[in-house]
C-alpha positions as CSV (number, residue, x, y, z in Angstrom):
1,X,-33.4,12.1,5.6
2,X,-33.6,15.6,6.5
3,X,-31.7,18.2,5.9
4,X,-29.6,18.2,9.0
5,X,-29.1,15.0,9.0
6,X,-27.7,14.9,5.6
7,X,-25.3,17.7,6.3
8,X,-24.4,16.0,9.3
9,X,-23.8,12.7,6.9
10,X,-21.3,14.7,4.7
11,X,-19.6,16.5,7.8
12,X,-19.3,13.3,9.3
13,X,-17.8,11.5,6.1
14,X,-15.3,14.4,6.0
15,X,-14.4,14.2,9.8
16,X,-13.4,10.3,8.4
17,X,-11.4,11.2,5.5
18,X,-9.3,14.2,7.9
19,X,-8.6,11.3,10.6
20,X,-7.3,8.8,7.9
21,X,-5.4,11.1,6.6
22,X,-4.0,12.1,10.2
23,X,-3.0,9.0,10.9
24,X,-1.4,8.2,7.3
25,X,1.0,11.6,7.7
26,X,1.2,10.9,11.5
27,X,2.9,7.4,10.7
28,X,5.1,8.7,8.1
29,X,6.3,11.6,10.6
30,X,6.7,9.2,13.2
31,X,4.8,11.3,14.8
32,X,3.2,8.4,17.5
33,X,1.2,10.9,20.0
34,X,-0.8,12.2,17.4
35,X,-1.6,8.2,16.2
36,X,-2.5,8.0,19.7
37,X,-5.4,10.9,18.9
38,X,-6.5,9.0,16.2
39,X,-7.4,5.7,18.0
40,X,-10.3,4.3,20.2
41,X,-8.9,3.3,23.7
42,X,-9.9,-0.1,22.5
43,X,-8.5,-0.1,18.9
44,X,-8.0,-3.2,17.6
45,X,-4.8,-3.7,14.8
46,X,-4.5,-6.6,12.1
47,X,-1.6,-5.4,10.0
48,X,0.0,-7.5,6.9
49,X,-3.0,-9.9,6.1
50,X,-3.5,-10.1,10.3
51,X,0.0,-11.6,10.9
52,X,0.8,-8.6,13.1
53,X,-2.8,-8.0,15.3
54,X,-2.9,-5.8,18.4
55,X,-5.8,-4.6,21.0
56,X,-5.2,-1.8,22.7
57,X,-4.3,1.6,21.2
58,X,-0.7,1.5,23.9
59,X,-0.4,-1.7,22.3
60,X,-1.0,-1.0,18.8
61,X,1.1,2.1,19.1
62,X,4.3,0.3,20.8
63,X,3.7,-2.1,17.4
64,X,4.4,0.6,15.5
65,X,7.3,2.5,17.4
66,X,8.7,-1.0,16.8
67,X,8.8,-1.4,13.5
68,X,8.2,2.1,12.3
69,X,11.7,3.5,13.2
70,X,13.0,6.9,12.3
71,X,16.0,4.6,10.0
72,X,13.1,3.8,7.5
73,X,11.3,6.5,5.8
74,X,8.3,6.0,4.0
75,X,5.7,7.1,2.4
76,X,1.9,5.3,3.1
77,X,-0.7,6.9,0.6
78,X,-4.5,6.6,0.7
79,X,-7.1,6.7,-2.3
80,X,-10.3,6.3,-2.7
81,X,-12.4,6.0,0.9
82,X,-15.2,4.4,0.2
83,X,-16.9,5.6,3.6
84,X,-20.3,4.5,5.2
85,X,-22.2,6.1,8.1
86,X,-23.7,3.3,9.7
87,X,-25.4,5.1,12.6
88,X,-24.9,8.5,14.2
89,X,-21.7,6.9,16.4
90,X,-19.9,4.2,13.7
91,X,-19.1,4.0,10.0
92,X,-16.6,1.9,8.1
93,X,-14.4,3.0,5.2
94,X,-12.4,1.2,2.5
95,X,-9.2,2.3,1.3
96,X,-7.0,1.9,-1.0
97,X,-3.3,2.4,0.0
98,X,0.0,2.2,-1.9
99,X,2.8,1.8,0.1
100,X,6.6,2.7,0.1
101,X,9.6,2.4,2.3
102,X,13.6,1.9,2.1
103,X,14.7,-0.4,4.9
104,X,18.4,1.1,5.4
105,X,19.4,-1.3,7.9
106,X,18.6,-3.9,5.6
107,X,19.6,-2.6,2.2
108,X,15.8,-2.6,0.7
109,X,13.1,-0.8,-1.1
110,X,9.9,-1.6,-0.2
111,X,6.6,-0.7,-2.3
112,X,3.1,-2.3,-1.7
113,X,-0.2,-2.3,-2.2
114,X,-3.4,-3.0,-0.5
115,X,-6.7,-2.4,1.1
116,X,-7.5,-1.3,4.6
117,X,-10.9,-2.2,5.7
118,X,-11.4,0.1,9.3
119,X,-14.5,0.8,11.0
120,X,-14.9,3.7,13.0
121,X,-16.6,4.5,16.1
122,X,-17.8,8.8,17.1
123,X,-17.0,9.7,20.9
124,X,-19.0,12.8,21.6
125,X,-18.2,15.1,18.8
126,X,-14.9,13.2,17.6
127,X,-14.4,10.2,15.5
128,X,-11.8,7.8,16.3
129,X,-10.6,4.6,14.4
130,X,-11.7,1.4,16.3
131,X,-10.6,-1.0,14.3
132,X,-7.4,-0.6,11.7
133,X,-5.8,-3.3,9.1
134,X,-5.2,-4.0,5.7
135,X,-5.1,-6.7,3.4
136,X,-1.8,-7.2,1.0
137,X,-2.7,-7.4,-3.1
138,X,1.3,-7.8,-3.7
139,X,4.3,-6.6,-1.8
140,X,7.6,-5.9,-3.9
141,X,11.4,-6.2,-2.4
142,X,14.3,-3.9,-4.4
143,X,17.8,-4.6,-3.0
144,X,19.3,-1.0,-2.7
145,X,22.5,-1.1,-4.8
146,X,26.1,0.8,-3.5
147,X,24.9,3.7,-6.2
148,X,21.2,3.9,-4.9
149,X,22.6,4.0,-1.2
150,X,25.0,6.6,-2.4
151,X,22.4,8.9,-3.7
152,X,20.1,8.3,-1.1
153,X,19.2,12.0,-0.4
154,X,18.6,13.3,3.1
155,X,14.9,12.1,4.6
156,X,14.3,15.8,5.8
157,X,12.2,15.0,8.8
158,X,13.5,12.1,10.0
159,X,17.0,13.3,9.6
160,X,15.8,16.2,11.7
161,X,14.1,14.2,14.3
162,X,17.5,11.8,14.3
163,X,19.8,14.6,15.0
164,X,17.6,15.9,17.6
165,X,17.8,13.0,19.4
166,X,20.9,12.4,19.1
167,X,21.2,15.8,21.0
């Protein structure tokens, strides 16, 4: 490889790890038009071992506003990112992602564990995700006792985003 194109290998690998990590914080802020950024017009989903599989980034995103509600915070972190550049338009990545949520309506903490396997796909100058989904190594319930509920603090920006559209 030359030296361009090995620059253009790490810029690339770094363009990667900034759009995972977009859509990570983007899905913990709710924050659905900037998920929308992140995707491939033809993204295809396969959430939770590919019980919950979508094509279609409108599809895949109205997934998500369904089950990702502004009632459940959570947290969705990423290590690792084990990223190959395939060619000069697609790559894959593996990641390792640790997972936690407290269901509200429900009464439950959530924490998980598991792998994403995406691949990746360059349009002109900008990487998008063109295919998305993990793999569960374990999943853990907690029933949220009366005290837990009762020291439940405030979810910041959720709360905020909650009162503003309750405006």
């Amino acid at each position: 490889m030359t030296l361009e194109q090995r620059i253009q290998r790490l810029e690339d690998i770094e363009a990667i790890r900034y759009l995972q990590a977009k859509y990570q914080r983007c899905l913990d802020n709710r924050d659905f038009d900037g998920i929308r950024e992140c995707f491939a017009d033809d993204v295809v989903s396969s959430y939770g071992n590919g019980e919950m599989a979508y094509v279609g980034a409108e599809n895949v995103i109205a997934f998500l506003k369904g089950v990702m509600t502004i009632d459940m915070p959570s947290a969705h972190m990423i290590h690792g990112g084990e990223i190959d550049i395939l060619s000069t338009t697609t790559a894959t990545a593996k990641w390792y992602l640790q997972d936690f949520l407290i269901n509200k309506a429900h009464g439950v903490n959530i924490h998980g564990a598991a792998i994403y396997e995406n691949t990746y796909e360059k349009v002109g100058e900008i990487w998008k995700i063109k295919t998305i989904g993990y793999k569960r190594m374990y999943e853990y319930y907690d029933m949220i006792s009366q005290t837990q509920s009762a020291t439940l603090k405030k979810t910041t920006f959720l709360d905020e985003k909650k009162e503003q559209a309750d405006k």
